[in-house]
VOVO-473319 format. One record per residue (C-alpha): residue number from 1; y, z, x. Coordinates in Angstrom, 3 decimals, m for minus. Layout:
! VOVO-473319
{atom NUM; {Y; Z; X}}
...
This chain:
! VOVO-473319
{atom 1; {0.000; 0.000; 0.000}}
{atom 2; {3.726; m1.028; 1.570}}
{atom 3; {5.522; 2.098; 1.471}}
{atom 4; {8.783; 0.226; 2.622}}
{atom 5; {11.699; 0.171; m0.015}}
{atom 6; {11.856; m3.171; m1.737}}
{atom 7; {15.194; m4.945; m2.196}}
{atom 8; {15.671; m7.197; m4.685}}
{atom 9; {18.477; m9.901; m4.692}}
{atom 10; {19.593; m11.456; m8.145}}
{atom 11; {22.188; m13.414; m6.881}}
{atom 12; {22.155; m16.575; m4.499}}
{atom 13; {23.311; m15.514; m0.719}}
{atom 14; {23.179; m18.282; 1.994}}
{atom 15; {20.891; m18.264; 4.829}}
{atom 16; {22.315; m16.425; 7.533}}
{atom 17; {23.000; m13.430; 5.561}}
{atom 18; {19.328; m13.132; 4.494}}
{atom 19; {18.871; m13.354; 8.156}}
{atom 20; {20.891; m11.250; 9.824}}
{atom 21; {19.429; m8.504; 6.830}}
{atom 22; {16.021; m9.244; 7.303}}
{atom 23; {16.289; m8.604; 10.894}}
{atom 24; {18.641; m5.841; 10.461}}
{atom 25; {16.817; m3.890; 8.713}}
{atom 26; {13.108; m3.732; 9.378}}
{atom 27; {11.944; m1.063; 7.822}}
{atom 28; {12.802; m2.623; 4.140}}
{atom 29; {11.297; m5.614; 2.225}}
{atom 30; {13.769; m8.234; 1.050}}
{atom 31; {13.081; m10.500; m2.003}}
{atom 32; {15.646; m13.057; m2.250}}
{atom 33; {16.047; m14.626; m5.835}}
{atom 34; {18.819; m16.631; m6.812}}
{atom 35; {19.438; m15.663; m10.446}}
{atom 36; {18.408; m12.435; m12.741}}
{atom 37; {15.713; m14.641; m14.128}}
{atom 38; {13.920; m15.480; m10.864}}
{atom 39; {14.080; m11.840; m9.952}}
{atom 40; {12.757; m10.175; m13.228}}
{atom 41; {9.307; m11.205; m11.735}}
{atom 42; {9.797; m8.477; m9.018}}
{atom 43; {11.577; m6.099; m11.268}}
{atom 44; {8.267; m3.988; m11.560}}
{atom 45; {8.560; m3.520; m7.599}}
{atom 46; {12.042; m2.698; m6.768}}
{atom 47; {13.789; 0.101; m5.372}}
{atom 48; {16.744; m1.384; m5.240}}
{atom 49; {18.478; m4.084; m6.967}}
{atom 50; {21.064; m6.322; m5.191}}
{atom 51; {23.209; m7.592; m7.897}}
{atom 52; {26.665; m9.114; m9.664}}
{atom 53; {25.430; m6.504; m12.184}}
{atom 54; {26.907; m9.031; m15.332}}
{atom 55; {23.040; m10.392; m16.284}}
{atom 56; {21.363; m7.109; m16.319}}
{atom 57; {20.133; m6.057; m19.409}}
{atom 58; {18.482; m2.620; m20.782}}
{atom 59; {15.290; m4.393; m20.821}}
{atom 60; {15.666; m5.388; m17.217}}
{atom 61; {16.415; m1.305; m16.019}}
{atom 62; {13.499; m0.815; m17.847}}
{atom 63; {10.881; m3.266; m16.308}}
{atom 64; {11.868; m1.672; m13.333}}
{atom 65; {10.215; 1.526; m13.231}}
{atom 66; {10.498; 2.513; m8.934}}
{atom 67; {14.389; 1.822; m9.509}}
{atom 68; {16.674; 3.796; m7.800}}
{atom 69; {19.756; 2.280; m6.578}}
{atom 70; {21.513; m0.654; m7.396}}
{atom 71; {23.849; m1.854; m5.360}}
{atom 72; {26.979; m4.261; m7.636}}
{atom 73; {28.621; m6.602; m5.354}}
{atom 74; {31.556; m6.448; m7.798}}
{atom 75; {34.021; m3.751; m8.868}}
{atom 76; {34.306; m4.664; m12.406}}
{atom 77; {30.792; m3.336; m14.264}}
{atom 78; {31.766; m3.697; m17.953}}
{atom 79; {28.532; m5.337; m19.165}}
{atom 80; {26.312; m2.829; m17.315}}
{atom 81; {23.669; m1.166; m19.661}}
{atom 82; {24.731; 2.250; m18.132}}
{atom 83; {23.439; 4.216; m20.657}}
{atom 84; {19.573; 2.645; m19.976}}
{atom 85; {21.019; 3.741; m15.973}}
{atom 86; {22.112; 7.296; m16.530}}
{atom 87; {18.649; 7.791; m18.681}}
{atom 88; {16.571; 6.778; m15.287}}
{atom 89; {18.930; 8.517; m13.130}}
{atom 90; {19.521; 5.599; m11.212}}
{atom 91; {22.485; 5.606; m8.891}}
{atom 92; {24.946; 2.850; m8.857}}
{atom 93; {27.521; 2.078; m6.344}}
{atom 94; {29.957; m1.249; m5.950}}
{atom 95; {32.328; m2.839; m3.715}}
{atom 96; {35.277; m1.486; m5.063}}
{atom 97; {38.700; m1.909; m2.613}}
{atom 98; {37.057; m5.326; m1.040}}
{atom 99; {39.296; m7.333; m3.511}}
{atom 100; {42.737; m5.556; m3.274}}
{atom 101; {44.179; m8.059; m0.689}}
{atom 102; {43.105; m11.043; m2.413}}
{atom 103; {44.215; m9.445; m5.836}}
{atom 104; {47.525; m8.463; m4.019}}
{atom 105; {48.421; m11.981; m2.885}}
{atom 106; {47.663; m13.889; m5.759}}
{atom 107; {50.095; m11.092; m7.796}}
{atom 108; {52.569; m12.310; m4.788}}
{atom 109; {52.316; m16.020; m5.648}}
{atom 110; {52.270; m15.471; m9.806}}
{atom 111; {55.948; m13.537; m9.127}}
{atom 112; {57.225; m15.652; m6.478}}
{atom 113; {55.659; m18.898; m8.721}}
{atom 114; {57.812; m18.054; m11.540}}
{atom 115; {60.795; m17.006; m9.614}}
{atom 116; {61.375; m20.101; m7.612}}
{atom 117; {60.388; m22.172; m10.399}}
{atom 118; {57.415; m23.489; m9.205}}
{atom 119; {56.011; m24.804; m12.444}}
{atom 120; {59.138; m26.465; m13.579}}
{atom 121; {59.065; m28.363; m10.056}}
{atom 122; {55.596; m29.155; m9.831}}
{atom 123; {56.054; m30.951; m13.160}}
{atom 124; {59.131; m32.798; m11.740}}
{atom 125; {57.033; m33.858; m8.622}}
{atom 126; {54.524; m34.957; m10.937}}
{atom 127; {57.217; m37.403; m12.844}}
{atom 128; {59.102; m38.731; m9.648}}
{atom 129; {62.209; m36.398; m10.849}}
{atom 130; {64.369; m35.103; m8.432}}
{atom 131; {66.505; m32.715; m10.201}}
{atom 132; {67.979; m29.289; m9.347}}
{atom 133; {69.196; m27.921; m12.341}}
{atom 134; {66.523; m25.150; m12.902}}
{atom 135; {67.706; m22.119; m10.472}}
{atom 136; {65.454; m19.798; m8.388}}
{atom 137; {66.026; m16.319; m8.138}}
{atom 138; {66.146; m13.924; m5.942}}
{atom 139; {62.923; m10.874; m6.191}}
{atom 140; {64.498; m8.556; m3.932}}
{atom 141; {65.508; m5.408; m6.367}}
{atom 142; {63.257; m6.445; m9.298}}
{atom 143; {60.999; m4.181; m10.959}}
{atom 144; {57.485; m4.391; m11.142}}
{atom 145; {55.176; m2.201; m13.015}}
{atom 146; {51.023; m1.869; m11.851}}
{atom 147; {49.275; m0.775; m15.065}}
{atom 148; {46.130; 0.847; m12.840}}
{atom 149; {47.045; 2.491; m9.449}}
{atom 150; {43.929; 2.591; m7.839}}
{atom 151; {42.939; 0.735; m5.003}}
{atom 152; {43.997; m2.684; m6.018}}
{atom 153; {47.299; m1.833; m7.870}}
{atom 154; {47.867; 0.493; m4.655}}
{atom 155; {47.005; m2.661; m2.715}}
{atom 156; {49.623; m4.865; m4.764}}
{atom 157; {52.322; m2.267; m4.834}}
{atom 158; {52.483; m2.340; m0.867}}
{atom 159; {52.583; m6.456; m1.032}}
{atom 160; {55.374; m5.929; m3.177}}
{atom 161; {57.277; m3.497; m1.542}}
{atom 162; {57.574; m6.511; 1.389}}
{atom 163; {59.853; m8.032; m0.887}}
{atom 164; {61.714; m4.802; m1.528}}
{atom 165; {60.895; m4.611; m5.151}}
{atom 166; {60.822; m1.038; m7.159}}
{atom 167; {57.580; m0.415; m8.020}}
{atom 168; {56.212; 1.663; m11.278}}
{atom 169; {52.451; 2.754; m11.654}}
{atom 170; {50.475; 4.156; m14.119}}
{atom 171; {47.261; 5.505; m13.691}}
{atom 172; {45.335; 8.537; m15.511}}
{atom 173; {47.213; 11.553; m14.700}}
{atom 174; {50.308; 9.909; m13.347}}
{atom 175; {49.524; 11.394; m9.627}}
{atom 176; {52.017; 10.386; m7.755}}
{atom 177; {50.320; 7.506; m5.290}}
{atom 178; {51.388; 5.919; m2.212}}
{atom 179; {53.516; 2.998; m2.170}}
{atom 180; {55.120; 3.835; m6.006}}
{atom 181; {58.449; 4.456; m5.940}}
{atom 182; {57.766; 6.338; m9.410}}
{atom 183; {54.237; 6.947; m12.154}}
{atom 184; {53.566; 7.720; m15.516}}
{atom 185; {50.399; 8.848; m16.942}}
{atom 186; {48.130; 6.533; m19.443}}
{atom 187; {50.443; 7.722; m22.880}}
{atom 188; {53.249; 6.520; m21.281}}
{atom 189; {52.372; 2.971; m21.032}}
{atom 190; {55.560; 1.652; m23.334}}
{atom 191; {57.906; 3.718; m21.027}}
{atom 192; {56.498; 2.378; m17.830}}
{atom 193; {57.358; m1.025; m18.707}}
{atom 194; {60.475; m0.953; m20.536}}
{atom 195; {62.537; m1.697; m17.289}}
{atom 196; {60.060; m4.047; m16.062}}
{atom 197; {61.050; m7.687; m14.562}}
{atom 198; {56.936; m7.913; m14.069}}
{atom 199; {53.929; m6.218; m15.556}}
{atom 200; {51.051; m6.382; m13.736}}
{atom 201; {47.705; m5.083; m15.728}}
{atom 202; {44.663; m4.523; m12.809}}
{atom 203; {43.345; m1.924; m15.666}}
{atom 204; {39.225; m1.484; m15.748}}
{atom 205; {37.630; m2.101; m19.322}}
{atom 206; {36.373; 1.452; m20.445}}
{atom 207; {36.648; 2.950; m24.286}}
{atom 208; {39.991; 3.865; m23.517}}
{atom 209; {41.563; 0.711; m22.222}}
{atom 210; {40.173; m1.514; m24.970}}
{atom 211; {43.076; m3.744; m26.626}}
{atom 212; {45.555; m1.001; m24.804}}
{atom 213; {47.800; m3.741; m24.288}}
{atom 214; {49.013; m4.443; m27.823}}
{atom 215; {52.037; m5.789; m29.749}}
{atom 216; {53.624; m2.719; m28.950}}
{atom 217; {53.395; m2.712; m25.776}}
{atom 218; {54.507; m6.486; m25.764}}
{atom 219; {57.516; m5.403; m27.723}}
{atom 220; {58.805; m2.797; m25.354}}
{atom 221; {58.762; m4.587; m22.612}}
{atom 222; {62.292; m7.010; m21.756}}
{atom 223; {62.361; m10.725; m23.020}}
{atom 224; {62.787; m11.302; m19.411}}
{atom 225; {59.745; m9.731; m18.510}}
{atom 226; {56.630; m11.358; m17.002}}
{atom 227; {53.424; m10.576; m18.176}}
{atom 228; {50.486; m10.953; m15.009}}
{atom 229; {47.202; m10.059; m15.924}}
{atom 230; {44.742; m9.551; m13.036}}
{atom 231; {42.078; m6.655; m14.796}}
{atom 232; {40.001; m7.552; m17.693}}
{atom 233; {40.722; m9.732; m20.837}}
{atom 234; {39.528; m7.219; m22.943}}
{atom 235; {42.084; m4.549; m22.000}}
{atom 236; {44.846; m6.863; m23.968}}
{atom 237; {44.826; m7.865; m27.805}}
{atom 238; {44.865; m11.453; m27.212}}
{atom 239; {46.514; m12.846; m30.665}}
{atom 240; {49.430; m9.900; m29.843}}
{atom 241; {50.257; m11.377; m26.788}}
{atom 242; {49.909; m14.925; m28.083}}
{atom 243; {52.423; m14.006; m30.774}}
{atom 244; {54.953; m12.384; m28.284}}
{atom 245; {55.151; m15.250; m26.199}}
{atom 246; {56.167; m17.460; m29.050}}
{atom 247; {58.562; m15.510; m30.392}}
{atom 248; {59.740; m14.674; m26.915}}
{atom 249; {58.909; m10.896; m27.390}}
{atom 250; {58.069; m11.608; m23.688}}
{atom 251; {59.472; m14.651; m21.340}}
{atom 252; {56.421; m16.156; m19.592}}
{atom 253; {52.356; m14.634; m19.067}}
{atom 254; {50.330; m15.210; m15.755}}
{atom 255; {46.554; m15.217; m16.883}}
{atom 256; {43.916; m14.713; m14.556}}
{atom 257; {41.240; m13.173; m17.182}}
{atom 258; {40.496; m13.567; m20.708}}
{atom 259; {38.682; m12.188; m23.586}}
{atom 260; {36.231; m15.112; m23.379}}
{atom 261; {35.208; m16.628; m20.239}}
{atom 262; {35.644; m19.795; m19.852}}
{atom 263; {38.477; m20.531; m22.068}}
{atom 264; {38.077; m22.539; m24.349}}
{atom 265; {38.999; m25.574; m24.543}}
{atom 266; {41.189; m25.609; m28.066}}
{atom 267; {42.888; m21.860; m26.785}}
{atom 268; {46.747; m21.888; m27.015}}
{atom 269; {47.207; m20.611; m24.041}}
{atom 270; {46.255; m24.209; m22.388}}
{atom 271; {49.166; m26.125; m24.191}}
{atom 272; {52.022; m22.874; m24.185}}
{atom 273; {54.625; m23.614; m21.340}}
{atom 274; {55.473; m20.474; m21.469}}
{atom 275; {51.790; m19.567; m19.482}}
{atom 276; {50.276; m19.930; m16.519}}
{atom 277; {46.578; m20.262; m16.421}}
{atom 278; {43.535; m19.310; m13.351}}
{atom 279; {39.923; m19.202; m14.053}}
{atom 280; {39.573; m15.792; m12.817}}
{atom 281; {39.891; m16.485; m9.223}}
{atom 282; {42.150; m13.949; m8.361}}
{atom 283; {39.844; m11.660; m6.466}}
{atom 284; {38.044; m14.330; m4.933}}
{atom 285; {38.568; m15.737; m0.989}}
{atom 286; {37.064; m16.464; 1.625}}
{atom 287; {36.569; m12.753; 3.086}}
{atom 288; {35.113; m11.908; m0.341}}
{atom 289; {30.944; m11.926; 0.834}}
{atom 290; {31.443; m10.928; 4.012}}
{atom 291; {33.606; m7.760; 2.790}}
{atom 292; {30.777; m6.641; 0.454}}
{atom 293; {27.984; m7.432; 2.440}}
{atom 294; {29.943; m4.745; 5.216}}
{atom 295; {29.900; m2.294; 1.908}}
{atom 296; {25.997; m2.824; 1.551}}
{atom 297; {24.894; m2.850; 4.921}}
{atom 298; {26.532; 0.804; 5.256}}
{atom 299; {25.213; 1.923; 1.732}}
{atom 300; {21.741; 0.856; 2.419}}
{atom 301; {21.586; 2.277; 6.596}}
{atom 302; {22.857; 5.770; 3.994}}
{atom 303; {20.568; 5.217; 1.604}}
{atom 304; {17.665; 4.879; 4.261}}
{atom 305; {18.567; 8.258; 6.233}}
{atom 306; {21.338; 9.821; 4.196}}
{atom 307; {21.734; 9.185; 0.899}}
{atom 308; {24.488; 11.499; 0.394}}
{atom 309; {26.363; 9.669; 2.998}}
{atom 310; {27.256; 7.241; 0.515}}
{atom 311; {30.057; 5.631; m0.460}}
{atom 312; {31.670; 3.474; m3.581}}
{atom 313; {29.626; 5.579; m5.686}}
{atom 314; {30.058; 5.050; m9.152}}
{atom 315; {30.344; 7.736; m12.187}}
{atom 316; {27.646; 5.993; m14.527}}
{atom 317; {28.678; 8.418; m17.475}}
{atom 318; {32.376; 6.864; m17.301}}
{atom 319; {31.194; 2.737; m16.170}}
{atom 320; {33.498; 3.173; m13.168}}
């Protein structure tokens, strides 16, 4: 009988990674599928489960009976069956603060897009128009409130502050946090962005933050204000939003994530020129696999000799 952990890979990883693993680590057993369904014939022999975490089902926890860690190369865990997890007292950990820096320069180019008018000069480009009549501005001074100051608002605060913008967080408590020049806690989410010249929502999707961002939220912030949404879909009441950008409630929305995934094709926000649309590439770069993989390779050398030596370990009770 192999008395070696077993890992098993859900997700597609290129060559040399399964290599440099393999011979990394010896004294564990890699099986390397390249989707949940390929793997869920190995589910009955895993210790631990290499995952994006957003195909596992209850059923799938449950065919796997030796489970005891699964490692999400992701920070958002929404779709997670964590209640089938916390029953099996499985632990669960993530790569959570590998996509601030991505996260914080894409929130860099959504503000400085719409402040130099990159949209309305694009579409000049596009019709041989040479025309300066639409006027940049100027970000230095502006306000910019970070709905979520963890790592990767904490991450986008700092890029911001290189532009010597005020920054305004929220987060649970309203701890005060590095790089916020000021914080509220989660009830105070209409005051935090009432002087706002950007919002930027990097909220999780829990109970609590479910359709949090609502009409009234859209209505207290300024008709200047833009709207850049880097968290979860989810967290926003999509129609409200919708509505406050046509009645300019709101003056222009930066969407990175959506309730549904991939938008569809007949959704208003495609044809509103009031919104700027990514297919949720916002945490995503080049320094994204490599970044995890450095999260796992500690977590499992941990897991192997000191388990409570880990880190990015993740409350399954709370999903985060």
């Amino acid at each position: 009988m192999n008395d070696k952990p077993v890992i098993v890979s859900t997700t597609k990883m290129k060559s040399a990674i399964k290599e440099h693993l393999n011979e990394s680590f010896p004294e564990a057993v890699f099986v390397w599928s390249k989707s949940i369904e390929e793997a869920r014939g190995h589910l009955h022999e895993a210790d631990i489960l290499l995952t994006y975490g957003e195909d596992l089902t209850e059923e799938d926890i449950d065919a796997a009976p030796r489970l005891q860690w699964i490692m999400v190369i992701s920070a958002g865990m929404d779709k997670m069956p964590f209640k089938a997890i916390e029953q099996k007292g499985i632990k669960v950990t993530n790569v959570k603060g590998i996509h601030g820096k991505p996260m914080a320069e894409y929130t860099i180019f959504a503000i400085l897009q719409h402040a130099r008018q990159g949209k309305h000069y694009y579409k000049q480009e596009q019709q041989k128009i040479w025309s300066r009549r639409a006027v940049p501005v100027e970000v230095e001074g502006r306000n910019v409130t970070i709905l979520g100051a963890g790592s990767i608002g904490t991450e986008t605060a700092k890029a911001v502050k290189r532009f010597d913008m005020h920054t305004t967080g929220v987060n649970t408590k309203g701890e005060t946090a590095s790089f916020f020049d000021e914080m509220f806690n989660a009830s105070q989410l209409k005051e935090a962005v009432a002087s706002a010249d950007y919002v930027v929502n990097v909220l999780p999707l829990t109970e609590e933050t479910e359709n949090v961002i609502d009409k009234y939220i859209f209505e207290a912030m300024k008709e200047e204000a833009v709207f850049i949404n880097i968290g979860r879909g989810a967290t926003v009441q999509e129609q409200d939003l919708i509505d406050a950008l046509k009645k300019g409630a709101i003056h222009h929305a930066v969407l990175d994530v959506f309730n549904q995934e991939p938008l569809g094709e007949s959704h208003p926000f495609w044809e509103m020129e009031n919104v700027t649309v990514t297919p949720h590439i916002s945490g995503i770069s080049s320094g994204y696999v490599p970044r995890a993989m450095d999260i796992f390779e500690k977590n499992l050398k941990a897991f192997l000799r000191h388990p409570e030596s880990m880190i990015n370990t993740v409350d399954v009770k709370k999903g985060y």
